[in-house]
MIMIKOL-642743 format. One record per residue (C-alpha): x, y, z; residue number from 1; residue in three letters. Coordinates in nm, 2 decimals, padded with zeros to 4 digits. Example, Ala and Ser with C-alpha at 12.3 -4.5 7.8 and 13.67 -1.06 7.14 Angstrom:
residues 2
<fiba x="01.23" y="-00.45" z="00.78" seq="1" type="ALA"/>
<fiba x="01.37" y="-00.11" z="00.71" seq="2" type="SER"/>
END
This chain:
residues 252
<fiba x="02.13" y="00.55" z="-02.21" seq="1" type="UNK"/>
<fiba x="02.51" y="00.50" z="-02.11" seq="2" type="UNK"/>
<fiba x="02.74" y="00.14" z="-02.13" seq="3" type="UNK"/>
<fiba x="02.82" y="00.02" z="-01.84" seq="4" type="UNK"/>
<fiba x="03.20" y="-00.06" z="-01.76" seq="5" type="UNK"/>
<fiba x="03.34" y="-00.40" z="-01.74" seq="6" type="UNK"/>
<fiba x="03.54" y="-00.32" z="-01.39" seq="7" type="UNK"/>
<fiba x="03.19" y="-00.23" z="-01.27" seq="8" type="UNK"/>
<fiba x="03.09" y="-00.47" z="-01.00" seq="9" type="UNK"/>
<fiba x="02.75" y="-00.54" z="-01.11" seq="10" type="UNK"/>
<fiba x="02.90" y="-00.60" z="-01.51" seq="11" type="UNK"/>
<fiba x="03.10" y="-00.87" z="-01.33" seq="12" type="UNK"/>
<fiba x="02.81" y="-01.03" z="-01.15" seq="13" type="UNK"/>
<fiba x="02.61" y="-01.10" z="-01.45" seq="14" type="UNK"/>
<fiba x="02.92" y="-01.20" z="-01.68" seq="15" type="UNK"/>
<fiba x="02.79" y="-01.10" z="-02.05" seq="16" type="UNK"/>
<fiba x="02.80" y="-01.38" z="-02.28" seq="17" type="UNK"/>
<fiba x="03.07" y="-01.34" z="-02.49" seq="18" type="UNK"/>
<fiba x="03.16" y="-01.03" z="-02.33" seq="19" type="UNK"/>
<fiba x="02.87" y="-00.81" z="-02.47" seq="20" type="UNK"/>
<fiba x="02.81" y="-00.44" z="-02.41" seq="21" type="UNK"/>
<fiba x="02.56" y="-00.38" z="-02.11" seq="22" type="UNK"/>
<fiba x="02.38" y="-00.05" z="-02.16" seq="23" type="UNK"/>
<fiba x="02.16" y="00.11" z="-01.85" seq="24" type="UNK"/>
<fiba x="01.92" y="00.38" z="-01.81" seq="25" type="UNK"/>
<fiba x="01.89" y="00.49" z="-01.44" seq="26" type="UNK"/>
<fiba x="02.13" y="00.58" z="-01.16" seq="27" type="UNK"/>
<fiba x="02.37" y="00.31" z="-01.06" seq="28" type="UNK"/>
<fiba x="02.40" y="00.45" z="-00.69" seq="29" type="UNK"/>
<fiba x="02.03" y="00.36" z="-00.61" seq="30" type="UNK"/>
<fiba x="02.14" y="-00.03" z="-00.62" seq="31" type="UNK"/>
<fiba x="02.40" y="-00.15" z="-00.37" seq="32" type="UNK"/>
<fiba x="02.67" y="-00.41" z="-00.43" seq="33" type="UNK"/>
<fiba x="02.55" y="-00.53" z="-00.07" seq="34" type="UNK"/>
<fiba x="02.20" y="-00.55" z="-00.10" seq="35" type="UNK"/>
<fiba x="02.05" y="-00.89" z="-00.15" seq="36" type="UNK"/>
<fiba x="01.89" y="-00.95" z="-00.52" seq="37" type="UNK"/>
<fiba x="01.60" y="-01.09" z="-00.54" seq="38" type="UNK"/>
<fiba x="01.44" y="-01.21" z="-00.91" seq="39" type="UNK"/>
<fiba x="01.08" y="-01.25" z="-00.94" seq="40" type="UNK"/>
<fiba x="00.97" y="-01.36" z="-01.25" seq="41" type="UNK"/>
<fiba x="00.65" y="-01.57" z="-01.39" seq="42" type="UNK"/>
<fiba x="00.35" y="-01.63" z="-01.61" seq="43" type="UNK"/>
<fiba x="00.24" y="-01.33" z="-01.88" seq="44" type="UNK"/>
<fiba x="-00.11" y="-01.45" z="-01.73" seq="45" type="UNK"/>
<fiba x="-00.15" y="-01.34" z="-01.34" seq="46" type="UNK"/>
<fiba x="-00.34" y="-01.54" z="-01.10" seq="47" type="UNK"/>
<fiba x="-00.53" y="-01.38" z="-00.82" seq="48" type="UNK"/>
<fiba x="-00.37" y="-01.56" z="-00.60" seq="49" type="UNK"/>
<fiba x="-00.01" y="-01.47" z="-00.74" seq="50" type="UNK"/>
<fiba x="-00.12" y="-01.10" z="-00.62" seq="51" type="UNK"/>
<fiba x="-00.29" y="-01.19" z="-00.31" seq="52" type="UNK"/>
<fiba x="00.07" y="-01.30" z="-00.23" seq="53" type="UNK"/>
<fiba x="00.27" y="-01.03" z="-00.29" seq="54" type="UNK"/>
<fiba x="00.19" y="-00.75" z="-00.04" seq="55" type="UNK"/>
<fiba x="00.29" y="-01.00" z="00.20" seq="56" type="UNK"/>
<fiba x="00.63" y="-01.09" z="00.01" seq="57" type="UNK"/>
<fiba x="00.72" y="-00.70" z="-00.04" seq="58" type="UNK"/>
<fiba x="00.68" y="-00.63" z="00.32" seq="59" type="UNK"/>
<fiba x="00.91" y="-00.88" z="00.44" seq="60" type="UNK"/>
<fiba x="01.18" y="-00.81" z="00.12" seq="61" type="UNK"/>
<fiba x="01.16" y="-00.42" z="00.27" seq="62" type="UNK"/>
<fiba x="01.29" y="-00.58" z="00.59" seq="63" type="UNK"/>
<fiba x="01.64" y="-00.71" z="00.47" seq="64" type="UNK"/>
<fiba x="01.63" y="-00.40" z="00.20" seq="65" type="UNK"/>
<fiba x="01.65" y="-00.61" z="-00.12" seq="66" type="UNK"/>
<fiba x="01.68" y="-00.53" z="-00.45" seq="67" type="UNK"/>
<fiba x="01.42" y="-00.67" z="-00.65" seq="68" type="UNK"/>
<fiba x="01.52" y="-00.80" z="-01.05" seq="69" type="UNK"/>
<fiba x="01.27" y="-00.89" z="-01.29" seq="70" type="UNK"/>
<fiba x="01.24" y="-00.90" z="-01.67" seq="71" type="UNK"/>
<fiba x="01.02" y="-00.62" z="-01.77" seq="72" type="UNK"/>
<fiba x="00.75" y="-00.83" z="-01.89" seq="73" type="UNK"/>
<fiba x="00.40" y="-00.85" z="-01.86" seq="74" type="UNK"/>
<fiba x="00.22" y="-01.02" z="-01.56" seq="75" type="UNK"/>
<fiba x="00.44" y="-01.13" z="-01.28" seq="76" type="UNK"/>
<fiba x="00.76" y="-00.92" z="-01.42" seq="77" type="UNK"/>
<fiba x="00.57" y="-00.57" z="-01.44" seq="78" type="UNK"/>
<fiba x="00.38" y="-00.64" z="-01.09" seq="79" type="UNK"/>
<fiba x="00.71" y="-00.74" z="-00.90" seq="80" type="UNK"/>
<fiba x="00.82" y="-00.38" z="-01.06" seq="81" type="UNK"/>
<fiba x="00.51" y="-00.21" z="-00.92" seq="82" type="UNK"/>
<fiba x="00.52" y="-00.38" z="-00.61" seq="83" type="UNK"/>
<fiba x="00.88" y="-00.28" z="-00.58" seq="84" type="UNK"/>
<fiba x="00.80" y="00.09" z="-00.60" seq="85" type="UNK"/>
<fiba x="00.57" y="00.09" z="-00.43" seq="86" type="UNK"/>
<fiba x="00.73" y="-00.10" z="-00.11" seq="87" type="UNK"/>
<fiba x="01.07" y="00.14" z="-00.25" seq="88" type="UNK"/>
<fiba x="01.27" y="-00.10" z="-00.30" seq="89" type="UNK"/>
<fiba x="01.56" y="-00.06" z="-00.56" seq="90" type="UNK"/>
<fiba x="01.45" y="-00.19" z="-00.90" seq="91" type="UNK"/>
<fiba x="01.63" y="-00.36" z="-01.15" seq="92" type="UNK"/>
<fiba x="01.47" y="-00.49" z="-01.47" seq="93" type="UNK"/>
<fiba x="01.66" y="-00.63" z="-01.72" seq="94" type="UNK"/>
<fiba x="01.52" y="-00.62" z="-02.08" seq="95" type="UNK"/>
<fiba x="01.55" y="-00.80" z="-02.37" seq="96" type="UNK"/>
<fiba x="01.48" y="-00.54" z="-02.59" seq="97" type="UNK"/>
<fiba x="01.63" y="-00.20" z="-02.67" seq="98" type="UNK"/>
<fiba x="01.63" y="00.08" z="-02.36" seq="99" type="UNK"/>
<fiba x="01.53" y="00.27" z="-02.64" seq="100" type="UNK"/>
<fiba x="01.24" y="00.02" z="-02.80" seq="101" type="UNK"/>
<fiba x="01.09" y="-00.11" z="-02.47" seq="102" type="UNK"/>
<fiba x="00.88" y="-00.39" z="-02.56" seq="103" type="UNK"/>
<fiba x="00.56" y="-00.43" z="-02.45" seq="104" type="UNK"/>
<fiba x="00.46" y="-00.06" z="-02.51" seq="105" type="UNK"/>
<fiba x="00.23" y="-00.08" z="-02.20" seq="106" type="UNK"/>
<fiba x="00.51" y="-00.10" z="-01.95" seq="107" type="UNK"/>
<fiba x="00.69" y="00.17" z="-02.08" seq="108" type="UNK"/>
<fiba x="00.55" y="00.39" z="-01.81" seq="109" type="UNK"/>
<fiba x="00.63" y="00.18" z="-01.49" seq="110" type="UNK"/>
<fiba x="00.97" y="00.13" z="-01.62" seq="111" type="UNK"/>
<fiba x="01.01" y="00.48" z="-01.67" seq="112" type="UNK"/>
<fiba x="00.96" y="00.49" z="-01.30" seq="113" type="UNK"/>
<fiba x="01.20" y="00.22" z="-01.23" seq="114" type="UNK"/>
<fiba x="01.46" y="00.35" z="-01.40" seq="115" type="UNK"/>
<fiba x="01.39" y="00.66" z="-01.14" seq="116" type="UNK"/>
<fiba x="01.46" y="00.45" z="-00.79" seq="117" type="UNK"/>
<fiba x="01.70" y="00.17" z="-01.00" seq="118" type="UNK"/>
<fiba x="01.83" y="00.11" z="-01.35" seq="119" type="UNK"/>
<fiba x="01.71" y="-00.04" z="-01.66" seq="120" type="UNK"/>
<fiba x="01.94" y="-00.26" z="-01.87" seq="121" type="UNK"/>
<fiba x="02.00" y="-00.47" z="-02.17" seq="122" type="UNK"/>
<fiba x="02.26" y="-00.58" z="-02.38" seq="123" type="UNK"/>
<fiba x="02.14" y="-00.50" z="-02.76" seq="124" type="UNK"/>
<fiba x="02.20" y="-00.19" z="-02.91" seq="125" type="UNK"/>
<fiba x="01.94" y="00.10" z="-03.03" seq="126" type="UNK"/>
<fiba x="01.68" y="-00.02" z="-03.26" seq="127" type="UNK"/>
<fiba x="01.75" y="-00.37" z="-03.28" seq="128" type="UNK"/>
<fiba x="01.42" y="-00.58" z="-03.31" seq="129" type="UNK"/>
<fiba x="01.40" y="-00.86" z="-03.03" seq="130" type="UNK"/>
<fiba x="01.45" y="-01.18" z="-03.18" seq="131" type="UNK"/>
<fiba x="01.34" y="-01.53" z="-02.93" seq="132" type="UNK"/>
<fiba x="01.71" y="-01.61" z="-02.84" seq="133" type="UNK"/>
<fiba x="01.78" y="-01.26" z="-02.71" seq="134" type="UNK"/>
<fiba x="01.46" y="-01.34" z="-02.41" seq="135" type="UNK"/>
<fiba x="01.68" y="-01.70" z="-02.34" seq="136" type="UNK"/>
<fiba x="02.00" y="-01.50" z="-02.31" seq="137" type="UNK"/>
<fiba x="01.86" y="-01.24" z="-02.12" seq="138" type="UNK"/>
<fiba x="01.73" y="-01.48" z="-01.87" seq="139" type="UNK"/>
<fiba x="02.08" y="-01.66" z="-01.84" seq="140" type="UNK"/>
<fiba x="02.19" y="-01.31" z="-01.75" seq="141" type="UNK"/>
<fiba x="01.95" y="-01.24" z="-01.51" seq="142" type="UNK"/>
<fiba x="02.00" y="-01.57" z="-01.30" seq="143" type="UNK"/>
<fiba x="02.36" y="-01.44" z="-01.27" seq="144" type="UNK"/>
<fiba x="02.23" y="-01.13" z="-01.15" seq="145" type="UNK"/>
<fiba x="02.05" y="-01.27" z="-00.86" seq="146" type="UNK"/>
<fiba x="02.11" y="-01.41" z="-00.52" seq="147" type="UNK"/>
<fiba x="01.76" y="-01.58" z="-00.50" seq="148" type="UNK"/>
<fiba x="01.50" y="-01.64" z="-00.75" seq="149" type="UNK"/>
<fiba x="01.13" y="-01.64" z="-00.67" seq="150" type="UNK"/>
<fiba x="00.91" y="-01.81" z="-00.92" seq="151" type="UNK"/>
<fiba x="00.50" y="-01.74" z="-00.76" seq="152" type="UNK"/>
<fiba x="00.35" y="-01.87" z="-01.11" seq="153" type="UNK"/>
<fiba x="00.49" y="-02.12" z="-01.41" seq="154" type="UNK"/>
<fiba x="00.32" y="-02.30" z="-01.71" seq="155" type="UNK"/>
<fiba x="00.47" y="-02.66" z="-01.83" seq="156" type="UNK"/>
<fiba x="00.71" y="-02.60" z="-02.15" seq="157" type="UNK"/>
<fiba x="00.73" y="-02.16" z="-02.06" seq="158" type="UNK"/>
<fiba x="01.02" y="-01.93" z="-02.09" seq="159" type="UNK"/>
<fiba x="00.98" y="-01.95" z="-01.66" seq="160" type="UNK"/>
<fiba x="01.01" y="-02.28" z="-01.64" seq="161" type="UNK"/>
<fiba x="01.33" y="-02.29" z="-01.86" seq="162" type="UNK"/>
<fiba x="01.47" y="-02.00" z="-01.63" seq="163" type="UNK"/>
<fiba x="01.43" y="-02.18" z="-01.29" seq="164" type="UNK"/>
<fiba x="01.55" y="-02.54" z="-01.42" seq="165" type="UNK"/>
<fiba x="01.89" y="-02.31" z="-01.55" seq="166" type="UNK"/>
<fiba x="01.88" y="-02.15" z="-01.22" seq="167" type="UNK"/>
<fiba x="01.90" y="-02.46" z="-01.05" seq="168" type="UNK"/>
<fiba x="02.16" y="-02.61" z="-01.28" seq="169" type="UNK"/>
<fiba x="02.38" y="-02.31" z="-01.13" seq="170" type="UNK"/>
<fiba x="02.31" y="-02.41" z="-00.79" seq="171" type="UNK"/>
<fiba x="02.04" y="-02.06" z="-00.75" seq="172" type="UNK"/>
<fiba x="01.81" y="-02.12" z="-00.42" seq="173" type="UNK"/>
<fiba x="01.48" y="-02.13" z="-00.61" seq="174" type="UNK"/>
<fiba x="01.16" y="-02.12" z="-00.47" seq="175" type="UNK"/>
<fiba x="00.78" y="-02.14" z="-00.57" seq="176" type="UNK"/>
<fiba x="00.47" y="-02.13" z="-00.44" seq="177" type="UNK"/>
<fiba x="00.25" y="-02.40" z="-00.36" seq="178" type="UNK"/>
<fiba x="-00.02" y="-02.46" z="-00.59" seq="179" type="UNK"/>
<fiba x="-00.31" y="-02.75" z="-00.64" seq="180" type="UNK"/>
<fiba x="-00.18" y="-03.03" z="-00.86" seq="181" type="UNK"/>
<fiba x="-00.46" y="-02.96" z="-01.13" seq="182" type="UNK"/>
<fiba x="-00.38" y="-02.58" z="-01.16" seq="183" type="UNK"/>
<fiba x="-00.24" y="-02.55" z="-01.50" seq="184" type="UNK"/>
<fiba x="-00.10" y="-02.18" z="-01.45" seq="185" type="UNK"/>
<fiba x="00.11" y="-02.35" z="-01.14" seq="186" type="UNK"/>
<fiba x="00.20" y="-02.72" z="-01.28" seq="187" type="UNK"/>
<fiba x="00.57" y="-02.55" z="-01.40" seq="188" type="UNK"/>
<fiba x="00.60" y="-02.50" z="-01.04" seq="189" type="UNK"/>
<fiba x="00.56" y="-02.84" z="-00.93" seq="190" type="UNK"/>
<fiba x="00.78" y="-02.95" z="-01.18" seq="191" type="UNK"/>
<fiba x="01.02" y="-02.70" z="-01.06" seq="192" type="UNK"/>
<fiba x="01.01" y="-02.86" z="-00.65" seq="193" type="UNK"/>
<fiba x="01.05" y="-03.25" z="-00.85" seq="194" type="UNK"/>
<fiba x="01.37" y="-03.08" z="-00.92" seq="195" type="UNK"/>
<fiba x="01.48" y="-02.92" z="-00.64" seq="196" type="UNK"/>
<fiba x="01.33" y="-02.55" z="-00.58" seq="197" type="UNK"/>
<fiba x="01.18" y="-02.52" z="-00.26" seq="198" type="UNK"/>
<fiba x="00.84" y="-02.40" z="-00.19" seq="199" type="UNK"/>
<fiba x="00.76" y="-02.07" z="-00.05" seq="200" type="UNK"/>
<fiba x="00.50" y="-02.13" z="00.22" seq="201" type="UNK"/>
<fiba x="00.58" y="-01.78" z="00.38" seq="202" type="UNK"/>
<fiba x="00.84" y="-01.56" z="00.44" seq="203" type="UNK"/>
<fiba x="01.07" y="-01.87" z="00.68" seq="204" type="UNK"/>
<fiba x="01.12" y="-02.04" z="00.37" seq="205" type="UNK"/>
<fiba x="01.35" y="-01.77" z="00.23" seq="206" type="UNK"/>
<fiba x="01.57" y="-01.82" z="00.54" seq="207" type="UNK"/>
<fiba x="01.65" y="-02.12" z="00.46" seq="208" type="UNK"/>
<fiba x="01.95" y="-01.92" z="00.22" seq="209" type="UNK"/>
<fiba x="02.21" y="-01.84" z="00.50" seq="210" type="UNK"/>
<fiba x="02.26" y="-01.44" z="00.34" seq="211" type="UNK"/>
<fiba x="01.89" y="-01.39" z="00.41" seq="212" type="UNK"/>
<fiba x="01.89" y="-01.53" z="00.75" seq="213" type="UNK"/>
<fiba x="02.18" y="-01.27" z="00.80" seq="214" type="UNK"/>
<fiba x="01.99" y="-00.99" z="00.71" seq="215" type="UNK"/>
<fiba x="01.67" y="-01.08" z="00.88" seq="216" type="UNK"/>
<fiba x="01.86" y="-01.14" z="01.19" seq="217" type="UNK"/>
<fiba x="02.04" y="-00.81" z="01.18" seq="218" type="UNK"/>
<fiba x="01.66" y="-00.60" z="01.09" seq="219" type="UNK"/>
<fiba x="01.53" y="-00.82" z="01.37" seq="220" type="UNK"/>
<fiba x="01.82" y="-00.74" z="01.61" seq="221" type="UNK"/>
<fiba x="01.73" y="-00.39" z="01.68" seq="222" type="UNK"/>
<fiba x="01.35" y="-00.48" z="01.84" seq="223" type="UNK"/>
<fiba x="01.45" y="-00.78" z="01.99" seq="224" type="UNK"/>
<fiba x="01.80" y="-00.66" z="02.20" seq="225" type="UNK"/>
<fiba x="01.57" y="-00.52" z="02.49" seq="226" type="UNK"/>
<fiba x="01.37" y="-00.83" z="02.53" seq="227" type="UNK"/>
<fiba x="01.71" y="-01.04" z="02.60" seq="228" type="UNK"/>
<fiba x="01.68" y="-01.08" z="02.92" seq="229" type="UNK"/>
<fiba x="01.38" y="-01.25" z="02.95" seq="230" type="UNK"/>
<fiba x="01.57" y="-01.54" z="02.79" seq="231" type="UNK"/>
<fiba x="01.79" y="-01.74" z="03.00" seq="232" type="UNK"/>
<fiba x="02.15" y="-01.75" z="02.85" seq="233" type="UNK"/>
<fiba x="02.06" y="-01.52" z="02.58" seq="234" type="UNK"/>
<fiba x="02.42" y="-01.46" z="02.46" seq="235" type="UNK"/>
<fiba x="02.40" y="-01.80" z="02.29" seq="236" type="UNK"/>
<fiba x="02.10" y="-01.72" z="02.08" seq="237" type="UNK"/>
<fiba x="02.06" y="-01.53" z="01.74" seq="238" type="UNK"/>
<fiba x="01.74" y="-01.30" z="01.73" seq="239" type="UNK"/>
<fiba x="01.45" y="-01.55" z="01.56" seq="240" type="UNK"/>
<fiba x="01.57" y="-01.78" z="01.84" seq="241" type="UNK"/>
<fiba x="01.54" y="-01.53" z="02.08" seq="242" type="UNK"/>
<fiba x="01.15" y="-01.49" z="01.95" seq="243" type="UNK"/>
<fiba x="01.14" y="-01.83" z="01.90" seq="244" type="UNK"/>
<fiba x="01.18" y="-01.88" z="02.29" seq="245" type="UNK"/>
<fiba x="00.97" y="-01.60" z="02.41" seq="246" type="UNK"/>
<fiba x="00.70" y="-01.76" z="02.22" seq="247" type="UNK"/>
<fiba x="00.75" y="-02.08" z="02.37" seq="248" type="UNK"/>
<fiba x="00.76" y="-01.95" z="02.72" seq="249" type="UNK"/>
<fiba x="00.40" y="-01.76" z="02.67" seq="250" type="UNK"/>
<fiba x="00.23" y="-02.05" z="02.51" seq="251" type="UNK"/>
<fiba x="00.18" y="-01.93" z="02.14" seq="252" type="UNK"/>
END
């Protein structure tokens, strides 16, 4: 376990509160500065169709090379973690307990792992019991941390649902999926669209935040540069336009 520095770009990005210590376990050069982060955080309680979803979101998160941040916990936290090394992706998870008293004991293992292809951190010191404010500091922390947040599953009055109506009050893109208004694991969700997060219908959604269309374009630029001049004026067109026409022109 080391402190991270305060000049260090990713100390800056979250912004302690009150200037606290940030202490990691991992290797800082397996996550980028450039590399888009990603949160994915949720119910305790997973849904199968909360992991029907994911193979799908990993596959198109490997294509812009994201980092993916998550809280550690169980249900959607631990699975974003196990999708992400699976997919290898970078991993940050961001506890609210001690790196040296992970709580719950059951994910000690994956996180070992993370910590392998990403870093673990926190900002209390060895052997301090988790108290409830620490988890509503952490998340704070954690929304500074990230670029996007994804939210696949949230209860009414949850720790989730607190997270993404912060998020949006700092002007995060968040996004959710759609759920059936009666679903009680999803109704934090739809409370989460009344107040502006966007639902995730598939991957297009997610390039509706301009970094992410960036990215995608530049992944999609490599397979689409010899099909250019099938399109007439090409030059003026970004690559999902590019497929976007082609699809046109063949009837799909």
């Amino acid at each position: 376990m080391k402190t991270l520095k305060k000049d260090h770009w990713l100390y800056n990005k979250i912004s302690p509160k009150n200037s606290a210590e940030l202490f990691y376990k991992g290797s800082l050069k397996k996550i980028s500065e450039n590399s888009p982060k990603v949160a994915i955080i949720g119910s305790r309680k997973l849904t199968f169709y909360t992991q029907e979803v994911f193979p799908y979101l990993m596959t198109f998160l490997k294509k812009i090379n994201a980092t993916i941040v998550s809280g550690g916990a169980l249900g959607v936290d631990i699975l974003a973690h196990k999708n992400a090394l699976d997919y290898g992706l970078a991993n940050i998870s961001f506890l609210a307990s001690p790196l040296n008293n992970i709580t719950p004991k059951e994910n000690q293992l994956v996180l070992d792992q993370v910590s392998k292809n990403g870093i673990l951190l926190s900002t209390q010191a060895p052997f301090i019991n988790p108290k409830k404010y620490m988890f509503l500091d952490r998340n704070k922390m954690l929304v500074g941390l990230a670029d996007i947040i994804i939210i696949p599953q949230a209860q009414l009055k949850s720790g989730t649902l607190k997270t993404g109506e912060y998020a949006l009050s700092k002007n995060k893109p968040v996004f959710v999926l759609p759920a059936r208004i009666f679903d009680v694991p999803f109704m934090g969700n739809l409370e989460l669209i009344r107040k502006g997060a966007h639902v995730l219908g598939d991957f297009r959604d997610l390039l509706l935040h301009k970094p992410i269309l960036h990215l995608y374009d530049k992944y999609l630029e490599k397979h689409v540069e010899p099909l250019r001049p099938r399109v007439k004026n090409s030059h003026k067109f970004n690559s999902i336009q590019i497929i976007d026409k082609l699809t046109d022109q063949i009837g799909l």
